[in-house]
Backbone and ligand atoms as CSV (ligand in chain L), in Angstrom:
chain,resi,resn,atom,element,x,y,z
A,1,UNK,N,N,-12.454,-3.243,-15.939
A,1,UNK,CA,C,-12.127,-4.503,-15.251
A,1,UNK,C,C,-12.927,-4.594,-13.948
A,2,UNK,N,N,-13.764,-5.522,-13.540
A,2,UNK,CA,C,-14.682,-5.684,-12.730
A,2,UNK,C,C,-13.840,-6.902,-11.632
A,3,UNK,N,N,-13.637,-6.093,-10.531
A,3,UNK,CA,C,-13.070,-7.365,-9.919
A,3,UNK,C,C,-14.188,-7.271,-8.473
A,4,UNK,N,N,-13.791,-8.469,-8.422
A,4,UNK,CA,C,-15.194,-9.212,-6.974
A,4,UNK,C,C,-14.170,-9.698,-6.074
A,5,UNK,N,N,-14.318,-9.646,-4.703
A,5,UNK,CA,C,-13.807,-10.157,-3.543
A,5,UNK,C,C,-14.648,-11.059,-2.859
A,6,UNK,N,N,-14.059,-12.805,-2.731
A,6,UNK,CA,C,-15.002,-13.708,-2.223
A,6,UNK,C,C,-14.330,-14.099,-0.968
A,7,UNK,N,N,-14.298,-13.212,0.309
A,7,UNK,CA,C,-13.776,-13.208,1.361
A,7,UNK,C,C,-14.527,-14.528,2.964
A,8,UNK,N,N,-13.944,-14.924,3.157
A,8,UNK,CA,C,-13.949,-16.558,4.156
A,8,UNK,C,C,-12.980,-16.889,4.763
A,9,UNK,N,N,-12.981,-18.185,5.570
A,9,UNK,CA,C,-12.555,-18.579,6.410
A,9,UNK,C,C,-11.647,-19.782,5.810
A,10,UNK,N,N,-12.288,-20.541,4.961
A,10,UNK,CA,C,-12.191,-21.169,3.950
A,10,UNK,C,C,-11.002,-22.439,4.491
A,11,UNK,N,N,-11.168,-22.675,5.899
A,11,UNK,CA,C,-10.565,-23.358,6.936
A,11,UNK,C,C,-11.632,-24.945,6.629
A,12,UNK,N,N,-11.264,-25.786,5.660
A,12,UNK,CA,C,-10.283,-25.607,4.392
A,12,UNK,C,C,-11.703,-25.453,3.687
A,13,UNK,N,N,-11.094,-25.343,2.491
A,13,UNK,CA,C,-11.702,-24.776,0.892
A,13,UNK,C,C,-12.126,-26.156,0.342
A,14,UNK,N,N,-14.118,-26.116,0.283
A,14,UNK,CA,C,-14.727,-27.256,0.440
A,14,UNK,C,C,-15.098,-27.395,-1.472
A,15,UNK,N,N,-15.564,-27.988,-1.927
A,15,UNK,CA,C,-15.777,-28.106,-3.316
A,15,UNK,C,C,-17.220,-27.321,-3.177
A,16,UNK,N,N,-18.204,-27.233,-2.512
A,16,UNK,CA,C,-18.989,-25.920,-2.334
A,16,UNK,C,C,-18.432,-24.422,-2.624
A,17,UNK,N,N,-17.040,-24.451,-1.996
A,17,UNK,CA,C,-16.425,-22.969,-2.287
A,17,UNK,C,C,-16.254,-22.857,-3.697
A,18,UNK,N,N,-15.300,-23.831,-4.587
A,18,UNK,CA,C,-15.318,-23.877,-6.023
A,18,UNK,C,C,-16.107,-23.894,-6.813
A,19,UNK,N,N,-17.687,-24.208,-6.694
A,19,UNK,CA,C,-18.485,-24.174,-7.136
A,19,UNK,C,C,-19.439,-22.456,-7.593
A,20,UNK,N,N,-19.276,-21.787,-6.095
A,20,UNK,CA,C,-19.506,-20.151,-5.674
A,20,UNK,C,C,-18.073,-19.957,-6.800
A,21,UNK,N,N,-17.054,-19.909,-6.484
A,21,UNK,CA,C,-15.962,-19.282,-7.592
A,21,UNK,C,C,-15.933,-19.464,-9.006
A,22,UNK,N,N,-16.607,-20.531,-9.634
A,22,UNK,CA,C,-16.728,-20.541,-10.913
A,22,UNK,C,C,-17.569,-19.710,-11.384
A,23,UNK,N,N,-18.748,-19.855,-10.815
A,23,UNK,CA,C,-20.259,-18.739,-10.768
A,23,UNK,C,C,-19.536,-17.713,-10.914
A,24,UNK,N,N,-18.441,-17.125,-9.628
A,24,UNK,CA,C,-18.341,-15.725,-9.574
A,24,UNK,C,C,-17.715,-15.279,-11.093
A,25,UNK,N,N,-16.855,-16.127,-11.339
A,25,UNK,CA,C,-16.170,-15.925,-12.673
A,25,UNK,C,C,-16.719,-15.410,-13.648
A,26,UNK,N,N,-17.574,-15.834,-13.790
A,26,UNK,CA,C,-18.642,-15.704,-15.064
A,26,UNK,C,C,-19.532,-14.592,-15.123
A,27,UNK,N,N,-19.608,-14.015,-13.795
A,27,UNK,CA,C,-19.881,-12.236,-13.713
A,27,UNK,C,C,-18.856,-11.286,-13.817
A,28,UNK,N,N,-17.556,-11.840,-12.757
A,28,UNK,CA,C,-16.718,-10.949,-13.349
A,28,UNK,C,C,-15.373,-10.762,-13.913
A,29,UNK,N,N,-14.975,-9.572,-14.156
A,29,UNK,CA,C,-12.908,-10.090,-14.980
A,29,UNK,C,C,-12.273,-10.998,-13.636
A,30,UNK,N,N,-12.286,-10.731,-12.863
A,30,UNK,CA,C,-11.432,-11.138,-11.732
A,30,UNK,C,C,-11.738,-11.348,-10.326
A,31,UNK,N,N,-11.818,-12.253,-9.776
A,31,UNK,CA,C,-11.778,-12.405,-8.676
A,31,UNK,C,C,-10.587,-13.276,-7.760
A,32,UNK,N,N,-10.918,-12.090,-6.330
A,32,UNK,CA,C,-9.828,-12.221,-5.458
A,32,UNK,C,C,-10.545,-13.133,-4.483
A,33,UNK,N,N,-10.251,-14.328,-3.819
A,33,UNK,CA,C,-10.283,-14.929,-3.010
A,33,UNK,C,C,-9.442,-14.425,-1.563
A,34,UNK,N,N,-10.285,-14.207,-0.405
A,34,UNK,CA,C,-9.532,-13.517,0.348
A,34,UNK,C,C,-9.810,-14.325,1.977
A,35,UNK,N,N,-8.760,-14.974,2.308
A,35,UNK,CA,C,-8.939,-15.401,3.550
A,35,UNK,C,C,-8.369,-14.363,4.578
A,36,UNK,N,N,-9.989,-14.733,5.631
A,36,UNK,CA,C,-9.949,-13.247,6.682
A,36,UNK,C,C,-9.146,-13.799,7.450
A,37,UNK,N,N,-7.933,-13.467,8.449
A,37,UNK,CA,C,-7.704,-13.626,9.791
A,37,UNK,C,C,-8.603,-12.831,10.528
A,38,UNK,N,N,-8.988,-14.211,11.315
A,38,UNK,CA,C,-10.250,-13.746,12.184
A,38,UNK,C,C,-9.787,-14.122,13.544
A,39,UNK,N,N,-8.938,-12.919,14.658
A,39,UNK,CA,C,-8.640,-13.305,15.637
A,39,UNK,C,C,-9.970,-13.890,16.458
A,40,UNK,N,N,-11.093,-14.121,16.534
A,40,UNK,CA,C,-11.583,-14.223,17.173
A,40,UNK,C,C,-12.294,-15.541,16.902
A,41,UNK,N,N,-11.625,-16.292,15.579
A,41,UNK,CA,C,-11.991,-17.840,15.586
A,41,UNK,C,C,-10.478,-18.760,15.997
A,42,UNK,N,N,-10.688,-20.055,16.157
A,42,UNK,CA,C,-9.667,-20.862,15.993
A,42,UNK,C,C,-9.570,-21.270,15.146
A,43,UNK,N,N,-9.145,-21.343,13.979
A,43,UNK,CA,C,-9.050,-22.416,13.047
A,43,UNK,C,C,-8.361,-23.478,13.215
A,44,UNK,N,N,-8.432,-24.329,12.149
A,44,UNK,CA,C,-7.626,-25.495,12.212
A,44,UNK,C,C,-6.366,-25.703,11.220
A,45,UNK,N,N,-6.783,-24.837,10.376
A,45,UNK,CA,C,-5.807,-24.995,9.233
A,45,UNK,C,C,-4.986,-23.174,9.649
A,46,UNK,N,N,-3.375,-23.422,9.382
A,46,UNK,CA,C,-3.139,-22.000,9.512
A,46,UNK,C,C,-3.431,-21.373,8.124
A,47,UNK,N,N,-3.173,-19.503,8.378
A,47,UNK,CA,C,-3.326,-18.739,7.117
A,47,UNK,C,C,-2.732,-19.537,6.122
A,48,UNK,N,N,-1.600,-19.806,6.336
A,48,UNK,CA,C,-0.566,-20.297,4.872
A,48,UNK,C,C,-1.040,-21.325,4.548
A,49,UNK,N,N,-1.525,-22.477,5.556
A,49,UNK,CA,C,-2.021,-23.456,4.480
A,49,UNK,C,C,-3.375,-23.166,4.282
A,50,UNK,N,N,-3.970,-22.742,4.723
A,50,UNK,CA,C,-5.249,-22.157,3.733
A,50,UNK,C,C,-5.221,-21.837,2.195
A,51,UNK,N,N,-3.952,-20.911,2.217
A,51,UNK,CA,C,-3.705,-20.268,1.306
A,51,UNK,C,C,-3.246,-21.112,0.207
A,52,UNK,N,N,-2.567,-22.106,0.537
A,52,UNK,CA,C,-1.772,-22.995,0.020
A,52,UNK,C,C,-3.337,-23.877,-0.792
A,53,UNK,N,N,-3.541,-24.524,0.148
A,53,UNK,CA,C,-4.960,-25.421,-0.275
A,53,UNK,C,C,-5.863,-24.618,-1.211
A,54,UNK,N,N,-5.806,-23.002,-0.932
A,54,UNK,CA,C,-6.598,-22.614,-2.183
A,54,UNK,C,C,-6.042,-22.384,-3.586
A,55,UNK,N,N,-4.599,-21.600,-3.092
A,55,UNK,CA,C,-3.981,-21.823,-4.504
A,55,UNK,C,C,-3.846,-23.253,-5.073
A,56,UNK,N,N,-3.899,-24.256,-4.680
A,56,UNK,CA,C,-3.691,-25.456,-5.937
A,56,UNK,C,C,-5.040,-25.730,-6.249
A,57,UNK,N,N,-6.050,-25.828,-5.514
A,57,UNK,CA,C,-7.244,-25.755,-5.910
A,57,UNK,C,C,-8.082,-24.805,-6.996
A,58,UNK,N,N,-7.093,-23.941,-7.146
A,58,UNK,CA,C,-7.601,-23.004,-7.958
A,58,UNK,C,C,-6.752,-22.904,-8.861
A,59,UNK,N,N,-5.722,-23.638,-9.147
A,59,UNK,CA,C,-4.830,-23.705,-10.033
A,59,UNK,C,C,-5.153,-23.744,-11.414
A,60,UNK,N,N,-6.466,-24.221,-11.908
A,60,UNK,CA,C,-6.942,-24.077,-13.153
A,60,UNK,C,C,-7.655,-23.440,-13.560
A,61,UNK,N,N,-7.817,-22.304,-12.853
A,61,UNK,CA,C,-8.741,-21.587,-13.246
A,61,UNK,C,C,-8.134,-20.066,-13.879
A,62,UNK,N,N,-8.260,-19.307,-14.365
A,62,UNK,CA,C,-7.788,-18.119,-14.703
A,62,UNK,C,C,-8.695,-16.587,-14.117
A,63,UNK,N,N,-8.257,-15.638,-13.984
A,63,UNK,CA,C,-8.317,-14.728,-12.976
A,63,UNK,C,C,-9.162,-14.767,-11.862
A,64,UNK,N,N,-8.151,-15.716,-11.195
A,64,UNK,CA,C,-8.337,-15.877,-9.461
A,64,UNK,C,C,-6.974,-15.562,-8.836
A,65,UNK,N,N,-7.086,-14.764,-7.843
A,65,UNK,CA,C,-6.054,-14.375,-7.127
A,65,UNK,C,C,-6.393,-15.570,-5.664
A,66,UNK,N,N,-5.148,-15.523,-4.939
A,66,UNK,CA,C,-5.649,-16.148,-3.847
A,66,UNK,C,C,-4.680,-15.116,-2.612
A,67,UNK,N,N,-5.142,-14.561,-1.544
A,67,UNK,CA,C,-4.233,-14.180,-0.944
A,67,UNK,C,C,-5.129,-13.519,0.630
A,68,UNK,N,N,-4.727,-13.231,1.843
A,68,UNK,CA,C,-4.816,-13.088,3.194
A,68,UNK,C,C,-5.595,-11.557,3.144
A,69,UNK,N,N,-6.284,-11.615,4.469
A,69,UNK,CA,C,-6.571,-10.223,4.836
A,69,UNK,C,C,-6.660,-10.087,6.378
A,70,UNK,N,N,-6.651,-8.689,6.922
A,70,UNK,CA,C,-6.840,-8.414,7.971
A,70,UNK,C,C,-7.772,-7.277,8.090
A,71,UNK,N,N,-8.906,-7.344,9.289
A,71,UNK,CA,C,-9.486,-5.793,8.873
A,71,UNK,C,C,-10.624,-5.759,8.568
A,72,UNK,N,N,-11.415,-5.094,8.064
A,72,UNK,CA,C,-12.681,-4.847,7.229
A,72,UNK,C,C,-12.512,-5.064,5.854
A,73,UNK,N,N,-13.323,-6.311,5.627
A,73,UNK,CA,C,-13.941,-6.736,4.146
A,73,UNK,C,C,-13.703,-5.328,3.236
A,74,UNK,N,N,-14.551,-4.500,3.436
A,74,UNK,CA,C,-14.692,-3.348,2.829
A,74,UNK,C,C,-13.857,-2.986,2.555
A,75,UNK,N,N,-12.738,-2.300,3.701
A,75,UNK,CA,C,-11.595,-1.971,3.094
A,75,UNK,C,C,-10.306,-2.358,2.821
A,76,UNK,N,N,-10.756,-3.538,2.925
A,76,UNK,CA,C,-9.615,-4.622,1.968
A,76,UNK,C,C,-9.843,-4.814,0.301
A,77,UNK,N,N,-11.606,-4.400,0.076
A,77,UNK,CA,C,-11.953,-4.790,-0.999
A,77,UNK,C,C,-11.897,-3.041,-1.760
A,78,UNK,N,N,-11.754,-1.873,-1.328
A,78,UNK,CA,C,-11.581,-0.682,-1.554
A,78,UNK,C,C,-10.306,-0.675,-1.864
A,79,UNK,N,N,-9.360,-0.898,-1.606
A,79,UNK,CA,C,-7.975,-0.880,-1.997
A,79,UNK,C,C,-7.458,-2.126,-3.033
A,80,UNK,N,N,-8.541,-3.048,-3.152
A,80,UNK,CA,C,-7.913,-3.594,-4.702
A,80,UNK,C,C,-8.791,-3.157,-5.511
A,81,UNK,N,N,-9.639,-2.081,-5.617
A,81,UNK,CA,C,-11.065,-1.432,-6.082
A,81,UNK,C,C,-11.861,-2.411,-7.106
A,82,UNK,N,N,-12.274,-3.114,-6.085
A,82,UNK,CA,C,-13.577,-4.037,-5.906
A,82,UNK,C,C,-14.713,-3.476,-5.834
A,83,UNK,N,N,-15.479,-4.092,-6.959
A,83,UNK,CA,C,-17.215,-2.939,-7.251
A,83,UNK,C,C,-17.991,-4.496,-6.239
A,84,UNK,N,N,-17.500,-5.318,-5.726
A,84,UNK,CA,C,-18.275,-6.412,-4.963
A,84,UNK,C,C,-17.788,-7.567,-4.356
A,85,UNK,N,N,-18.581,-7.580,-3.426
A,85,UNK,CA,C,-18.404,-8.824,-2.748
A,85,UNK,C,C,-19.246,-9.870,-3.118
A,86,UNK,N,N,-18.562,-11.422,-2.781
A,86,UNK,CA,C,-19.297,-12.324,-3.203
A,86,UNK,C,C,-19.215,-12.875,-1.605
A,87,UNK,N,N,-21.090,-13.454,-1.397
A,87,UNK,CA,C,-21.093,-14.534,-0.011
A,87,UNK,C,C,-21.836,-15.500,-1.263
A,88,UNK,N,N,-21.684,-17.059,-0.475
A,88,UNK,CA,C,-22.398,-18.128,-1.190
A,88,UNK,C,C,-23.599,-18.198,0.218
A,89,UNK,N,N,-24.685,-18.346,-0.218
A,89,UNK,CA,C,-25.965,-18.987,0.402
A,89,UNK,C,C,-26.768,-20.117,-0.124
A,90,UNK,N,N,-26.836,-21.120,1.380
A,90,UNK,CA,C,-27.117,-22.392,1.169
A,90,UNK,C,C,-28.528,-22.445,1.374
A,91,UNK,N,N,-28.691,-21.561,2.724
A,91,UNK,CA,C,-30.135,-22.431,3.696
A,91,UNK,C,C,-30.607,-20.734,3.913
A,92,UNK,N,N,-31.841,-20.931,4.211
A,92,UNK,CA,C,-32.432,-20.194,4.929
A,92,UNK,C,C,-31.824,-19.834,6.345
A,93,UNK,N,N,-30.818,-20.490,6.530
A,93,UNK,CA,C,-30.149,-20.170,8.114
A,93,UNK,C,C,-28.736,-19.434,7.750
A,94,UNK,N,N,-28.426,-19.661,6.386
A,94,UNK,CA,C,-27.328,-18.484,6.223
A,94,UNK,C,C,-28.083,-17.236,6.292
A,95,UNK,N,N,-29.096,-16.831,5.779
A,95,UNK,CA,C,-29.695,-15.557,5.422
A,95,UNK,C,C,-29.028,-14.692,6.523
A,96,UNK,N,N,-30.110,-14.822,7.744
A,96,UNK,CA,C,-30.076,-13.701,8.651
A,96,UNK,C,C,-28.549,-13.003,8.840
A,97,UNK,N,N,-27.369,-13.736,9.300
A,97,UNK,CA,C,-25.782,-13.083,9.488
A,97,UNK,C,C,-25.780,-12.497,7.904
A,98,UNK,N,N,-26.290,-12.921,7.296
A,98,UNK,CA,C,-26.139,-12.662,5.575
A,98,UNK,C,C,-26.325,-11.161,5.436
A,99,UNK,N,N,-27.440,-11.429,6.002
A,99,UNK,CA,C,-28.287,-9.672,5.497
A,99,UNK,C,C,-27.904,-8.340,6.447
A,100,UNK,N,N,-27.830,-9.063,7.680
A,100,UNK,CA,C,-26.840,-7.864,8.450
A,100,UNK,C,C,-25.721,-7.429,7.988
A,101,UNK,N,N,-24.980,-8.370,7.728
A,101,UNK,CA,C,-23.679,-7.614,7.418
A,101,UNK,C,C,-23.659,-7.374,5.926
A,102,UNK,N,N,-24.138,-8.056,4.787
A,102,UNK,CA,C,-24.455,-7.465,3.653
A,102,UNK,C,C,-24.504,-5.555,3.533
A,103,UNK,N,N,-25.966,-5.291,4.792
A,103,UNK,CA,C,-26.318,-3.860,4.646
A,103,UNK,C,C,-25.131,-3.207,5.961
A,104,UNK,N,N,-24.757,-3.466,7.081
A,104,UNK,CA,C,-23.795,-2.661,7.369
A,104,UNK,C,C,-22.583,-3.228,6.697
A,105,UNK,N,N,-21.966,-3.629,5.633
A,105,UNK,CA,C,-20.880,-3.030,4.813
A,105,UNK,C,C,-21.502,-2.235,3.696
A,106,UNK,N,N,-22.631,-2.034,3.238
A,106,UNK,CA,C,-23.423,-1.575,2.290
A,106,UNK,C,C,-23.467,0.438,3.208
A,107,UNK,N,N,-24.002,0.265,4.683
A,107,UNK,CA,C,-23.701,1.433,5.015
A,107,UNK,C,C,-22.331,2.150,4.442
A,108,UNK,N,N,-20.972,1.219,5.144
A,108,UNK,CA,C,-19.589,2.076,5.426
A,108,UNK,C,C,-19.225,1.994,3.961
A,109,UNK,N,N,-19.795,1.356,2.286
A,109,UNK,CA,C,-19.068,1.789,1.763
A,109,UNK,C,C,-20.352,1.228,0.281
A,110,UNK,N,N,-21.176,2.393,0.214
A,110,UNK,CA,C,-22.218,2.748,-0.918
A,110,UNK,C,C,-22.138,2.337,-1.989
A,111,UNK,N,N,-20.648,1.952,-2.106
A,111,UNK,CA,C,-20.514,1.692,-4.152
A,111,UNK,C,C,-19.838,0.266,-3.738
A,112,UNK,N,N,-20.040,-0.475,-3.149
A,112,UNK,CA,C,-19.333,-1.924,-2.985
A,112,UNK,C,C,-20.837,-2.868,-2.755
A,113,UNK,N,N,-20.931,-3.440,-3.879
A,113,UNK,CA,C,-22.381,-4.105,-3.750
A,113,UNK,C,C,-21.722,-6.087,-3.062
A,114,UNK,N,N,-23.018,-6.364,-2.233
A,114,UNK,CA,C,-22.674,-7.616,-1.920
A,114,UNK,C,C,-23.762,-8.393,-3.070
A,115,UNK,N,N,-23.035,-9.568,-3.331
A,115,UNK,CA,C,-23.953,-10.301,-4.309
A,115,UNK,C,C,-24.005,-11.771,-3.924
A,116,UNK,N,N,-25.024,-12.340,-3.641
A,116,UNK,CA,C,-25.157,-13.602,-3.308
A,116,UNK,C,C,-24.993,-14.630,-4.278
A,117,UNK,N,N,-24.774,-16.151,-4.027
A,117,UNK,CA,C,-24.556,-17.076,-5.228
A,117,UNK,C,C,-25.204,-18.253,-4.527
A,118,UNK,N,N,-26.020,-18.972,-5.369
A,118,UNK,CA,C,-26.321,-20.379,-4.843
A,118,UNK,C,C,-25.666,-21.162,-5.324
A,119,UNK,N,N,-24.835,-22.082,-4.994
A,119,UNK,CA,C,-24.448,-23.499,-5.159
A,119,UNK,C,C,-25.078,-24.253,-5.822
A,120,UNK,N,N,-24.898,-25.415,-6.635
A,120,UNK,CA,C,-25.394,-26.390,-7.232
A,120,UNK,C,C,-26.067,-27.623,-6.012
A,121,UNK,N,N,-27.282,-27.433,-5.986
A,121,UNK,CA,C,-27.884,-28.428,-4.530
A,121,UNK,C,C,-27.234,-29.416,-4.098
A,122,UNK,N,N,-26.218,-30.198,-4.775
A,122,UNK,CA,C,-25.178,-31.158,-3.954
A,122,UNK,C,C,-24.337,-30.683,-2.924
A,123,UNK,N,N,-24.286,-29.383,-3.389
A,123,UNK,CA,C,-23.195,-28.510,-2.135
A,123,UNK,C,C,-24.059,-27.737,-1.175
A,124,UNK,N,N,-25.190,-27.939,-0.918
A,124,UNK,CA,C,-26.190,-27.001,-0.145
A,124,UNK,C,C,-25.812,-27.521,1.370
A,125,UNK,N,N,-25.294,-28.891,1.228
A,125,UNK,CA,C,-25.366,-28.994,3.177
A,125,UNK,C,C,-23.924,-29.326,3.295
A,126,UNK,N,N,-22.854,-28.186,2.850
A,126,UNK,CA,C,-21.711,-28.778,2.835
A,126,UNK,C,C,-20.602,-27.136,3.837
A,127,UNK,N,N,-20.480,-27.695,4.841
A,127,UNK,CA,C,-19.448,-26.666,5.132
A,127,UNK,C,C,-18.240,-26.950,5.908
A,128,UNK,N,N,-17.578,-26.111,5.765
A,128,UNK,CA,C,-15.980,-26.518,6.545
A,128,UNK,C,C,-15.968,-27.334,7.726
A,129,UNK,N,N,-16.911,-26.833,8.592
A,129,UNK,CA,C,-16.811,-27.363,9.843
A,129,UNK,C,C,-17.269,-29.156,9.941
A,130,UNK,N,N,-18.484,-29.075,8.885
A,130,UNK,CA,C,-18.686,-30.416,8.685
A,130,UNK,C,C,-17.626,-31.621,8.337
A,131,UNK,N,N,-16.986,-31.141,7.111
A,131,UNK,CA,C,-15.951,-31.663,6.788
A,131,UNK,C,C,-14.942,-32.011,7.983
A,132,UNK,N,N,-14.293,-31.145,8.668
A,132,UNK,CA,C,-13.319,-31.037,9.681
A,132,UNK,C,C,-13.865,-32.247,10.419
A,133,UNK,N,N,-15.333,-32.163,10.861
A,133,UNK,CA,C,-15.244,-32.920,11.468
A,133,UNK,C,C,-15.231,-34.581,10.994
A,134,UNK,N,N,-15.970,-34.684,10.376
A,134,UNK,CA,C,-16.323,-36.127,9.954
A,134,UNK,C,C,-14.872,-36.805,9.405
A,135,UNK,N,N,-13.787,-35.733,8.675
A,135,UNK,CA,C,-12.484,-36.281,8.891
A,135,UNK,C,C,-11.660,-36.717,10.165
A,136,UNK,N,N,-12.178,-35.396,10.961
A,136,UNK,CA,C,-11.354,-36.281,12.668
A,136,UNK,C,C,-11.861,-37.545,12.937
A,137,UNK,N,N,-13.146,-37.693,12.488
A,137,UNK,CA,C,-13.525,-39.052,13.026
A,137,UNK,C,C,-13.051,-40.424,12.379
A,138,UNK,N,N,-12.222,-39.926,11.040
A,138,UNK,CA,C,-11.612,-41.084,10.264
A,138,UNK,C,C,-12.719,-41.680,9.226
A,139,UNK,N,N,-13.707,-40.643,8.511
A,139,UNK,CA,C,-14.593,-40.790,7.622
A,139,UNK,C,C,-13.985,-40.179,6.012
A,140,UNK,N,N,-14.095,-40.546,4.775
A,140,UNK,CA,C,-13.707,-40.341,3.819
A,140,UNK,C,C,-14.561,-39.087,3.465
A,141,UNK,N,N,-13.976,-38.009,2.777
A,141,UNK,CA,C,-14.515,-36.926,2.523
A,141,UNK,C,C,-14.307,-36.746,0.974
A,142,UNK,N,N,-13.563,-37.217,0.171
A,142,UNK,CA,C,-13.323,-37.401,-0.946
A,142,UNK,C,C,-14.112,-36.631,-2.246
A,143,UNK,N,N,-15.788,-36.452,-1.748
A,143,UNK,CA,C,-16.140,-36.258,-2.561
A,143,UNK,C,C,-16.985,-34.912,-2.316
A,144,UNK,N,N,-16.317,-34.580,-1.146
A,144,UNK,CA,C,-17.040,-32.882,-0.631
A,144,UNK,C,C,-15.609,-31.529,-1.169
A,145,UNK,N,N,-14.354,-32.251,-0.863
A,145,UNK,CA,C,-13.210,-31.342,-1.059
A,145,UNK,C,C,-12.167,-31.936,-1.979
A,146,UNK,N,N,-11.618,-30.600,-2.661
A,146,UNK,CA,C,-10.699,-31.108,-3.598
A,146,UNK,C,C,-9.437,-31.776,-2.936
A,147,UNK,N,N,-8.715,-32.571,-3.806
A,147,UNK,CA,C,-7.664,-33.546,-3.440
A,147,UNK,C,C,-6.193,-32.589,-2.368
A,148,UNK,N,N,-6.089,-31.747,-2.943
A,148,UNK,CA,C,-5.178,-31.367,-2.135
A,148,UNK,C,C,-6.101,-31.462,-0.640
A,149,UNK,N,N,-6.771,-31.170,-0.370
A,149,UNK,CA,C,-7.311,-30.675,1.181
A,149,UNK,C,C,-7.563,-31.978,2.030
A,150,UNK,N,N,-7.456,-33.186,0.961
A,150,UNK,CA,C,-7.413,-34.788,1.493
A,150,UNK,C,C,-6.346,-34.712,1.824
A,151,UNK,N,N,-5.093,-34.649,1.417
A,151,UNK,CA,C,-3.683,-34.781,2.176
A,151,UNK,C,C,-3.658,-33.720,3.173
A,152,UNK,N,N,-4.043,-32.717,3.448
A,152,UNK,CA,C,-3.565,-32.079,4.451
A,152,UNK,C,C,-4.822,-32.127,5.691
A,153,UNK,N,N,-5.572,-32.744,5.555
A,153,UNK,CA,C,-6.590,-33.408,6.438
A,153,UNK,C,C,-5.785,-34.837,7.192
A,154,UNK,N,N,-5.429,-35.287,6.149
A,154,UNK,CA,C,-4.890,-36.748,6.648
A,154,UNK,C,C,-3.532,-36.308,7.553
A,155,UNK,N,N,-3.004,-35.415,7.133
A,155,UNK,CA,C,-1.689,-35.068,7.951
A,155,UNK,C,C,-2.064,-34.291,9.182
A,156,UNK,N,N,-3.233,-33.483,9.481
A,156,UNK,CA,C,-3.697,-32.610,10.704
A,156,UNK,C,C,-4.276,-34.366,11.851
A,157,UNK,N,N,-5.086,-35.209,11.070
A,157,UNK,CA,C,-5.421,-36.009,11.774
A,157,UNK,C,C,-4.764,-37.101,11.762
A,158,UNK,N,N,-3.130,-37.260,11.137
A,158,UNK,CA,C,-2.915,-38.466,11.267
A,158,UNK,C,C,-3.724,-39.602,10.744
A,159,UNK,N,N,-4.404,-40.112,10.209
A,159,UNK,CA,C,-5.286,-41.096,9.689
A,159,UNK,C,C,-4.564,-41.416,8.095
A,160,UNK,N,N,-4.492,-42.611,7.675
A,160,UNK,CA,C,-3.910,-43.077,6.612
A,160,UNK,C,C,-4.816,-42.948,5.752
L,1,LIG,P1,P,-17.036,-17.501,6.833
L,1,LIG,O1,O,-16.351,-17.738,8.149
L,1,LIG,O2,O,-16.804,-16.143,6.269
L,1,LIG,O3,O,-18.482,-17.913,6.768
L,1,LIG,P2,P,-16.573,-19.812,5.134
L,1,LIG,O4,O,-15.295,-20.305,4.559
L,1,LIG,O5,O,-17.339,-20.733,6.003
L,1,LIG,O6,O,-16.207,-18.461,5.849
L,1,LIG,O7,O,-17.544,-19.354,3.964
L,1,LIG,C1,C,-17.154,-18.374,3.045
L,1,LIG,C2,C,-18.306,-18.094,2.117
L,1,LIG,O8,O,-18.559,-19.256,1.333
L,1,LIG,C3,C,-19.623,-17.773,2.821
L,1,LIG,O9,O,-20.313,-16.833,2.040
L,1,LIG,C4,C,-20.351,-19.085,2.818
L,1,LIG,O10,O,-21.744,-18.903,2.823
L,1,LIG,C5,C,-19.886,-19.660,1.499
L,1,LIG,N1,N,-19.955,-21.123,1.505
L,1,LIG,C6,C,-19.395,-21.984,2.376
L,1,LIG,N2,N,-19.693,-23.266,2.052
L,1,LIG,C7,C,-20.461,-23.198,0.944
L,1,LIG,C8,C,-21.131,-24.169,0.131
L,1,LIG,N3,N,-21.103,-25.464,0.415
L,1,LIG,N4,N,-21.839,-23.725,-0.911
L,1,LIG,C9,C,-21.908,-22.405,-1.183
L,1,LIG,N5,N,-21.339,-21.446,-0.456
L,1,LIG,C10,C,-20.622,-21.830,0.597
């Protein structure tokens, strides 16, 4: 059983992310979706509804886990014994943070390979933060994120 860890922020979970998770599927038995608490960002969405927005979003799919982490990738992904990590890359400007931390988690743990995924080019200029914003501004996003993440956008910003 080959399970993959596709660990993010996922503040919220853009139809770019679903796109990387189907891919991942198809390499391996199982994958865990793992949102990091990252004291050192703010998010906008809390853990639980993260969590929330990914489980229904992922509701049709079969072996996807959805659930929280704290800690090092690595050894979050060592204790559900994960042979890999999944990052999605868009641009040439993901690379560089890409490849650093790719090879120092590749240092602290030799048998945990990182594996990259490209997106289908509609999702290449699509990320959370974008979204977040162009919803505060009272712009329709409809067709970047799945439906659940429209209602709980509309309820963070108030906007009908
Ligand atoms: P992080 O804070 O870890 O970057 P994100 O939720 O922004 O968390 O991204 C999680 C992973 O999903 C990263 O590997 C990122 O490159 C990838 N990703 C984000 N948006 C997209 C997208 N539109 N297409 C493909 N991969 C994406």
């Amino acid at each position: 059983m080959r399970t993959v860890i596709y660990p993010g922020s996922f503040d919220p979970v853009t139809n770019g992310h679903l796109d990387i998770i189907e891919r991942a599927l198809k390499l391996f038995d199982q994958v865990i979706i793992a949102v990091a608490e990252n004291p050192k960002k703010t998010p906008l969405f809390t853990v639980e509804e993260r969590l929330h927005m990914l489980r229904e979003a992922t509701a049709g799919f079969s072996h996807v886990k959805v659930t929280n982490y704290s800690g090092l990738t690595v050894d979050f992904a060592k204790v559900h014994g994960a042979c890999a990590l999944i990052r999605g890359l868009r641009a040439l400007s993901d690379f560089e943070a890409e490849f650093q931390m790719a090879l120092i988690n590749r240092h602290m743990e030799p048998d945990i390979a990182t594996v990259f995924l490209m997106p289908h080019d509609r999702y290449t200029h699509l990320n959370s933060s974008i979204i977040r914003e162009i919803a505060r501004l009272g712009r329709d996003v409809t067709d970047f994120v799945p439906p659940i993440v429209i209602n709980y956008l509309r309820e963070k910003y108030n906007h009908e």
